[in-house]
N, C-alpha and C positions, 0 to 999 in steps of 0.2 A: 504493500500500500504506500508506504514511505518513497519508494523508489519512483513509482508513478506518481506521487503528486510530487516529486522532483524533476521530471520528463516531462511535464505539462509547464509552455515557456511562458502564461501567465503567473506561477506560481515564482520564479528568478524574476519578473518585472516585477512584481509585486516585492519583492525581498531587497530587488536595487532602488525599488521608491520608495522605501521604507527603512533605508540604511541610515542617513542622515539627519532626516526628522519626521517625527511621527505624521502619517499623512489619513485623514478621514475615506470613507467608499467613495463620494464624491469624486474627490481629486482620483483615487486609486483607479476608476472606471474612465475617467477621463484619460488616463496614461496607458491602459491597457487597452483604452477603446472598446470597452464590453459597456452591459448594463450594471446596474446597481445592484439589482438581485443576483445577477450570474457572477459581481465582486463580493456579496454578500455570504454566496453558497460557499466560496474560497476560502475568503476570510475565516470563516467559520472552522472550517477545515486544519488551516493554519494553525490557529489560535487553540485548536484540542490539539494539536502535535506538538504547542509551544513553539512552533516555528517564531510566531505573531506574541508579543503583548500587545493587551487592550488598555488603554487610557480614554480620562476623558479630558477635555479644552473647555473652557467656557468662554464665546464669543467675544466682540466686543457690545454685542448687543445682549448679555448676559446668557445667554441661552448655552445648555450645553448638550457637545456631539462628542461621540465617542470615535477615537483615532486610537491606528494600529503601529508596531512599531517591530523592527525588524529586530528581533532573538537569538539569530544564528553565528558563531562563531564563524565556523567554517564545516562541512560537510567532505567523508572521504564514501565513496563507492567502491565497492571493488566486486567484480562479476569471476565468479572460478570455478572454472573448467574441472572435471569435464563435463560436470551437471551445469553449467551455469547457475550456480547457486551465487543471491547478490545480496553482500553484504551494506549496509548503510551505518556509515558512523557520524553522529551528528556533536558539536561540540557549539554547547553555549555561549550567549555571552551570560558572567553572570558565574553561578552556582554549579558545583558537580551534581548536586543531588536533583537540578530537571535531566541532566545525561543518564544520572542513575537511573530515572522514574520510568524515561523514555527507553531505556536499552531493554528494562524489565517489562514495559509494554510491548515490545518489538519481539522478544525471545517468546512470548506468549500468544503471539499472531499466527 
């Protein structure tokens, strides 16, 4: 599952507009050119993998929206032969114990 939502190249746009500073669906959908709802089902996605933290902003018009913000250290893959069995290793930014959470979610898949 992990490997596939890393092979889907909205999910890397998503993780490069979200490197910098946390960015709302709005703008996210506007960068990847999709809808809100089809950034929405992503996000979503992300943010149970911990790829994404979620935040919120409060406007300047007080109002508050919730913005996502990129999680990932760096990501190693590796595919081995002669089963093609593919391994994903995800490395936070942050804490060992979401790499823990997530290795323990993974081996359980």
């Amino acid at each position: 599952e992990l490997f596939e939502l890393f092979s889907a190249p909205r999910t890397l746009t998503i993780l490069h507009a979200t490197e910098e500073e946390p960015q709302s669906v709005g703008q996210l959908a506007e960068t990847c050119g999709a809808s809100e709802p089809t950034i929405y089902r992503q996000v979503n996605e992300m943010v149970g993998r911990d790829l994404l933290e979620e935040g919120t902003e409060i406007g300047t018009d007080g109002h508050h929206y919730t913005v996502y913000e990129n999680n990932v250290d760096h990501v190693d893959i590796r595919i081995e032969p002669p089963h093609d069995d593919v391994h994903v290793e995800l490395n936070y930014k942050g804490t060992n114990d979401q790499f823990k959470r997530l290795w323990e979610d993974m081996s359980h898949d």
